[in-house]
C-alpha positions in Angstrom: -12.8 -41.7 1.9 -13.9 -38.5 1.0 -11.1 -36.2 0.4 -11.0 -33.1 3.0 -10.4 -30.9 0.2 -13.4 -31.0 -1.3 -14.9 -29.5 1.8 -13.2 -26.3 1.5 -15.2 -23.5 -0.3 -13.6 -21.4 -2.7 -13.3 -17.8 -2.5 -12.4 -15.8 -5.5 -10.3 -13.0 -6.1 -11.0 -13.0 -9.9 -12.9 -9.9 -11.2 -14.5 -12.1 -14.5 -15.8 -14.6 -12.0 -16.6 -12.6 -8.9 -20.4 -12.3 -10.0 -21.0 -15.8 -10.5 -21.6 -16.7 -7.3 -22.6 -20.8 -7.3 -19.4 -21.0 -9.1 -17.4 -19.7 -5.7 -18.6 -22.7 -3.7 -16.7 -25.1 -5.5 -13.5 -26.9 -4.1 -10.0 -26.0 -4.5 -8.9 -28.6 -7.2 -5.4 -28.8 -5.9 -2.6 -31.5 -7.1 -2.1 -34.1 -4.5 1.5 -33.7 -4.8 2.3 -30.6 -3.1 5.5 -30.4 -5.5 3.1 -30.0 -8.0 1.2 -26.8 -6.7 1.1 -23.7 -8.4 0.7 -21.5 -6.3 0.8 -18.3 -8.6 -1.6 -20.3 -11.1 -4.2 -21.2 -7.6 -3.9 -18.5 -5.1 -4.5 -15.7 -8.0 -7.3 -17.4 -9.6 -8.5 -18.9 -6.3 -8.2 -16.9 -2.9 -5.6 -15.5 -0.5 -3.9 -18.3 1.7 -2.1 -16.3 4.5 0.6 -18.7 6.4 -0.5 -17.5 10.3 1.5 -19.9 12.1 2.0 -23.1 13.9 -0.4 -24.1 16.9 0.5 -25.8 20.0 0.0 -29.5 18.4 2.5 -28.7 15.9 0.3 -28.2 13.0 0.8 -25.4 10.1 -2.3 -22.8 10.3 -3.1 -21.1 7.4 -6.1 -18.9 6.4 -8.3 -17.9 4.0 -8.8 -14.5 3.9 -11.8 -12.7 1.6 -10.9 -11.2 -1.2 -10.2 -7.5 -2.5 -11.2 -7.3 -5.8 -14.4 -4.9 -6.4 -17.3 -6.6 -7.3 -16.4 -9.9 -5.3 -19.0 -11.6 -3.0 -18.1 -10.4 0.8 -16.9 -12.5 3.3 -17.3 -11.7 6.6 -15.7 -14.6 8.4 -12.4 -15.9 7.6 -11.8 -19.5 7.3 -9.0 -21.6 9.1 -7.4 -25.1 8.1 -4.6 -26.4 9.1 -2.3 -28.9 7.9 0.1 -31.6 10.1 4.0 -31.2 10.0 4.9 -33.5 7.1 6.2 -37.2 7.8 4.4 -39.5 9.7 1.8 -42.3 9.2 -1.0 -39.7 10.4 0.2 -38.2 7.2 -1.9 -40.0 5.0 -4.8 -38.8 5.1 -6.5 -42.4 3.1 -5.5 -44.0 6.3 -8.2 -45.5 7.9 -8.8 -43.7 11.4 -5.8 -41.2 10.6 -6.2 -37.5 11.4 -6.2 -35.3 8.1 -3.1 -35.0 6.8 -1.4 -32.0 4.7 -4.0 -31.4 2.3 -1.1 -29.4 0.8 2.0 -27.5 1.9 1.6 -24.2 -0.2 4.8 -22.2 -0.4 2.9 -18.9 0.8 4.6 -20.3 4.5 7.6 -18.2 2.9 7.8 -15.2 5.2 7.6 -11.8 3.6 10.7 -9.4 3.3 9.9 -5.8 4.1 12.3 -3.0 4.5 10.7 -0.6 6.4 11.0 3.5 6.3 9.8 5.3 9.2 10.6 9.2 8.8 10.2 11.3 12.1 11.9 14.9 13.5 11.2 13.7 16.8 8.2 15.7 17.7 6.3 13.3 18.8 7.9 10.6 21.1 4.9 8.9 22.2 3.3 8.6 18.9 7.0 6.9 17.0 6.6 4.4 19.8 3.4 3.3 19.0 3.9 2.8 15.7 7.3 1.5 15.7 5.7 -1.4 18.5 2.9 -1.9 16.2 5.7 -2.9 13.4 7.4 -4.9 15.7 4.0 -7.2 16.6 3.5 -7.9 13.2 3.3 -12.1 12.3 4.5 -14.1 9.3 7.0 -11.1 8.0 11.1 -10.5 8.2 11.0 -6.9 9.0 14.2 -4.7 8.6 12.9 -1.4 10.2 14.7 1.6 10.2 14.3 5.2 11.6 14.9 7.9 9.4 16.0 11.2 12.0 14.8 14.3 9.8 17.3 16.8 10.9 18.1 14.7 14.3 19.4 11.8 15.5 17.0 9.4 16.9 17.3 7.9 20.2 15.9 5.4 22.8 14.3 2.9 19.9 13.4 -0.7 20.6 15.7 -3.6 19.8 14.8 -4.6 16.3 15.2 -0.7 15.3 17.9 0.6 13.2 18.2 4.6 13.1 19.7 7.1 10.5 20.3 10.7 11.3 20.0 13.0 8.4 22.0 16.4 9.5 19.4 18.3 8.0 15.8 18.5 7.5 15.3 17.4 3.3 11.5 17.7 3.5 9.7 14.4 3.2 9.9 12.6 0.5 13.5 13.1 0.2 13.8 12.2 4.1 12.1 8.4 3.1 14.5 8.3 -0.1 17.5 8.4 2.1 15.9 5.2 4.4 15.5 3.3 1.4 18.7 1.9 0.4 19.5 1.2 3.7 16.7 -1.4 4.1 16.8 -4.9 2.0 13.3 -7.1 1.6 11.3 -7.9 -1.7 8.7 -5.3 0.1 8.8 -1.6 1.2 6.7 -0.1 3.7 6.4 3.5 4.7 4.8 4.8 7.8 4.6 8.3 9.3 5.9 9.1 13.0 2.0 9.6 14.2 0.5 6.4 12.4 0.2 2.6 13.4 -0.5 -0.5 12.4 -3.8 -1.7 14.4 -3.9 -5.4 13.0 -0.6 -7.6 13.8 -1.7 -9.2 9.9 -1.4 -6.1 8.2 1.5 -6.3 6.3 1.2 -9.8 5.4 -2.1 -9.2 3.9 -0.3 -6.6 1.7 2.3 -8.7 0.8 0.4 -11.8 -0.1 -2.1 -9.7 -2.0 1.2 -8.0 -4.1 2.5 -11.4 -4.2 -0.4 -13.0 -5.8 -1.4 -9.9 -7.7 2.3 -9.1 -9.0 0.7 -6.4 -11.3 -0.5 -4.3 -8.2 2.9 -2.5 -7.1 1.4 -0.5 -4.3 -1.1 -0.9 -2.0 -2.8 2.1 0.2 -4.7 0.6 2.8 -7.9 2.6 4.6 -7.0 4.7 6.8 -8.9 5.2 10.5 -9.2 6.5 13.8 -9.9 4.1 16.0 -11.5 7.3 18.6 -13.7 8.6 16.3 -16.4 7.6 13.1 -15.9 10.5 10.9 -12.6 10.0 9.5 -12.2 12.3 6.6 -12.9 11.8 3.0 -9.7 13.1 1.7 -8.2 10.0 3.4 -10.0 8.1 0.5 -8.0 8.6 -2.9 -10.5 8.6 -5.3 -12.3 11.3 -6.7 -15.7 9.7 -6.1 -15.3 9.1 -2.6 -17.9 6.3 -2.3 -17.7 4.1 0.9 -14.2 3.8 2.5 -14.4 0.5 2.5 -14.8 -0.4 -1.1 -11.5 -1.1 -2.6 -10.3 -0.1 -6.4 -7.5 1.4 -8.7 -6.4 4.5 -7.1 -4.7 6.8 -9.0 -2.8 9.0 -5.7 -2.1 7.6 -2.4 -2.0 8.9 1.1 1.3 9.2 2.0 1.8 8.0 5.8 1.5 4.4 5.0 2.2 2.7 2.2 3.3 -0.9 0.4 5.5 -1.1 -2.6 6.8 -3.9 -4.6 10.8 -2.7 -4.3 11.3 -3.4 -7.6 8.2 -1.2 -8.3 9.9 1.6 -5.9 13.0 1.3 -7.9 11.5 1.3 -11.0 9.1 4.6 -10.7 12.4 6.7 -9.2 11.2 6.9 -5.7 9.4 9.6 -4.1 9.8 13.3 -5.9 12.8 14.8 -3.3 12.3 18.5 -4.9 8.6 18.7 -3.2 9.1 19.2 0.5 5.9 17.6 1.0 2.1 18.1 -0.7 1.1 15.9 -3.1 4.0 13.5 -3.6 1.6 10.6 -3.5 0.1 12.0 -6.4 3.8 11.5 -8.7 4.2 8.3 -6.8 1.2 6.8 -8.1 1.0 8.0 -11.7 5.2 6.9 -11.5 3.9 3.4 -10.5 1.4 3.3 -13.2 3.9 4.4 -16.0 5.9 1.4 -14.7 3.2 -1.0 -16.2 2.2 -1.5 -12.3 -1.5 -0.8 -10.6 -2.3 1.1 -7.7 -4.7 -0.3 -5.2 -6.9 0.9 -2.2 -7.4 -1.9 -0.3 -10.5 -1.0 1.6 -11.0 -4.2 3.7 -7.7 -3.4 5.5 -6.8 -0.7 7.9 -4.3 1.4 9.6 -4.8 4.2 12.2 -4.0 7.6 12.3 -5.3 10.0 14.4 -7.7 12.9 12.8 -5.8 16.1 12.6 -7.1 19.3 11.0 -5.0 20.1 8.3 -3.5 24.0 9.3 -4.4 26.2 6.0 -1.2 28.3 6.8 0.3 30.0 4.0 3.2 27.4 3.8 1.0 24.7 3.0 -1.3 26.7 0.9 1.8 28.0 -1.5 3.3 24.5 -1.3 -0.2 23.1 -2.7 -0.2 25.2 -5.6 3.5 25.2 -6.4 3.4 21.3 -6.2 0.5 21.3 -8.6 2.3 22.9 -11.2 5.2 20.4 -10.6 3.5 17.6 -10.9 2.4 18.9 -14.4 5.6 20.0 -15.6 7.6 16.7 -13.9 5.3 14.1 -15.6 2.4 15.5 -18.0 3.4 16.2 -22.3 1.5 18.7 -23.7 -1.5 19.1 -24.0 -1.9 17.1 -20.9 -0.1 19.7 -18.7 -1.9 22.8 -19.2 -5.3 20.9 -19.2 -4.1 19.9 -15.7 -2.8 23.1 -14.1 -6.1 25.0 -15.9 -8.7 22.4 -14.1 -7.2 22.9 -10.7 -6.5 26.4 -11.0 -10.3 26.4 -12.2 -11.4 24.7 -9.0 -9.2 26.0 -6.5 -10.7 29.4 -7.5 -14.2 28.1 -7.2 -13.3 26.3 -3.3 -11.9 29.7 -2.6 -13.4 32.7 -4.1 -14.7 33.8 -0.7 -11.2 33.2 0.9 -8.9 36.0 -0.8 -6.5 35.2 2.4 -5.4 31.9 1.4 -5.7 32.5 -2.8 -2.9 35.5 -2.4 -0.1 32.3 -1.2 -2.2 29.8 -3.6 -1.0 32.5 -6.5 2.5 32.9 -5.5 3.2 29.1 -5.3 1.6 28.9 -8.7 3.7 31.0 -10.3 6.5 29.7 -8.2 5.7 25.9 -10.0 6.4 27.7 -13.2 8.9 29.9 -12.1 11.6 27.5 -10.4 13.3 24.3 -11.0 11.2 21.1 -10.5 14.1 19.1 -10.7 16.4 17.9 -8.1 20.2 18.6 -9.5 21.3 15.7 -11.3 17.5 14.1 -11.8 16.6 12.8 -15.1 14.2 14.9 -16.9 10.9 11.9 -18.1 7.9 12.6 -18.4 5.2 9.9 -18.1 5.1 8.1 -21.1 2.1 7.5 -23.7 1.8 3.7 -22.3 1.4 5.4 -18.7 -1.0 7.6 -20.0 -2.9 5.4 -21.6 -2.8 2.7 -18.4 -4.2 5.5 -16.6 -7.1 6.7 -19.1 -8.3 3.1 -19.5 -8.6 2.5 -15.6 -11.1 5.5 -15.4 -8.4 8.7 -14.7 -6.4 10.9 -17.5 -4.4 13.0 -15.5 -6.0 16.2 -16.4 -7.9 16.7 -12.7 
């Protein structure tokens, strides 16, 4: 009897394989014994199994779910199998006239741990409750969600919703550095008060592919408005935009929702607390890279967030360049940190030499970056290291624009 393995096809997530297509049709070439299955060795090599379920007979449902590596074949439709409750005669699947049986029990039914960070000042009601429903939908995770009050104390939240209230407002990344140790999975997640999680698979798919890939500590998924088609480009972290679908190494994230290995958190420091907010994705990123971690645009998956015109007040335009400098001076050795600040002082000039308005506050937070402390009080002074640095040159970005 043929074996119903050898009817599955095989989709790859390897970037040395992904162009040789006739090899993806093969089989999986599992173990029989499901005790023997490795499933680092398989699903990394092989494809993404995602644990969706059990079905009203009782059987397991899991799926196969195209890969996210660049360069891989695309697959538009997902594929299902599933595979009976062990025990049984039906079992056995060499038993003449017997339904299939498990063609294996991979441990990826394991639910994934996320703590879960979302940082609000309660400005917009509506908008937390949509996202915080849109956490609570999601399938085949142990979710410990918490709301972080920026400055308030947040109130009427669904069961299933923790809340913290910070008595003052500490800016943002600070705000989602307090939420943190107050969580507990393998997995952190951070979403913003206005964003949501369209997909009840989301973070599943981020887990498994961080689970599978343990090098990639963070993913950024794409980001959309579900109203509208021209969602902006600086949504796409790369500095040749492309299509926002393609996925790659990214080397800054946007910030309002985003998946970390917690031991990857941990290890990087956390978000940089002195910034307020502007460009803290940036440090995050190159923080994760220095860790010996990647950082990954997953283009094939999505979140929403509505499309809001970024105000060009003189707040945000003196926070921008103050930022810039610290993210230089935090993280950059010479001669990398003066070849930074020069190329974006270079083309900030050149965006705005017909704007004088906004370059008077894009001046004063300049010289603020090198005039004040980028330091929180008691934070350990490291710069990136030359391993980070080097990580980051051979993926395609030295941090000098």
């Amino acid at each position: 009897m043929t074996d119903p393995r050898r009817a599955r096809r095989l989709l790859t997530s390897d970037p040395g394989r992904a162009h040789q297509i006739p090899q993806n049709d093969g089989p999986f070439d599992l173990p029989d014994s499901p005790d023997a299955w490795d499933r680092h060795a398989h699903l990394r090599r092989d494809a993404h199994v995602l644990d969706v379920g059990r079905s009203t007979d009782g059987s397991q449902t899991f799926e196969l779910v195209p890969p996210t590596t660049p360069g891989a074949p695309d697959r538009d439709a997902t594929r299902q199998r599933t595979a009976r409750a062990a025990g049984g005669d039906d079992a056995d699947p060499a038993v003449e006239g017997a339904q299939p049986g498990p063609a294996f029990v991979p441990t990826t039914s394991r639910r994934y741990g996320f703590g879960v960070v979302v940082l609000t000042m309660g400005k917009r009601p509506d908008d937390l409750r949509r996202g915080l429903d849109s956490l609570l939908a999601q399938r085949g995770v142990d979710l410990d969600i918490l709301c972080v009050g920026n400055g308030w104390e947040p109130t009427d939240l669904p069961d299933g919703v923790r809340s913290l209230a910070l008595p003052q407002n500490l800016g943002i990344p600070a705000g989602r550095n307090e939420g943190v140790p107050h969580v507990s999975g393998e997995f952190l997640f951070f979403l913003d008060d206005d964003a949501w999680l369209p997909d009840e698979t989301t973070l599943m798919r981020m887990a498994q592919l961080m689970r599978t890939q343990p090098r990639i500590g963070l993913v950024q998924p794409r980001v959309v408005d579900p109203e509208r088609d021209d969602a902006p480009t600086r949504w796409i972290p790369r500095l040749r935009k492309g299509s926002s679908e393609h996925s790659s190494n990214v080397f800054s994230v946007w910030e309002g929702a985003v998946a970390l290995q917690r031991r990857a958190f941990d290890e990087c420091g956390g978000w940089p607390a002195p910034f307020w907010y502007a460009h803290e994705g940036i440090e995050l990123a190159w923080r994760i890279w220095d860790a010996g971690y990647q950082v990954w645009y997953m283009g094939d998956l999505s979140v929403a967030h509505p499309v809001i015109d970024p105000k060009r007040h003189d707040e945000y335009v003196f926070m921008n360049a103050r930022n810039r400098v610290w993210l230089a001076r935090r993280n950059l050795p010479f001669p990398f940190s003066w070849a930074y600040v020069g190329s974006w002082t270079l083309v900030q000039m050149l965006r705005w030499r017909s704007k004088s308005d906004q370059l008077r506050p894009w001046f004063e937070g300049w010289r603020a970056g090198w005039r004040d402390d980028p330091w929180a009080e008691d934070e350990p002074h490291r710069k990136l290291s030359g391993r980070g640095l080097l990580a980051m040159s051979m993926n395609g970005r030295p941090p000098v624009v």
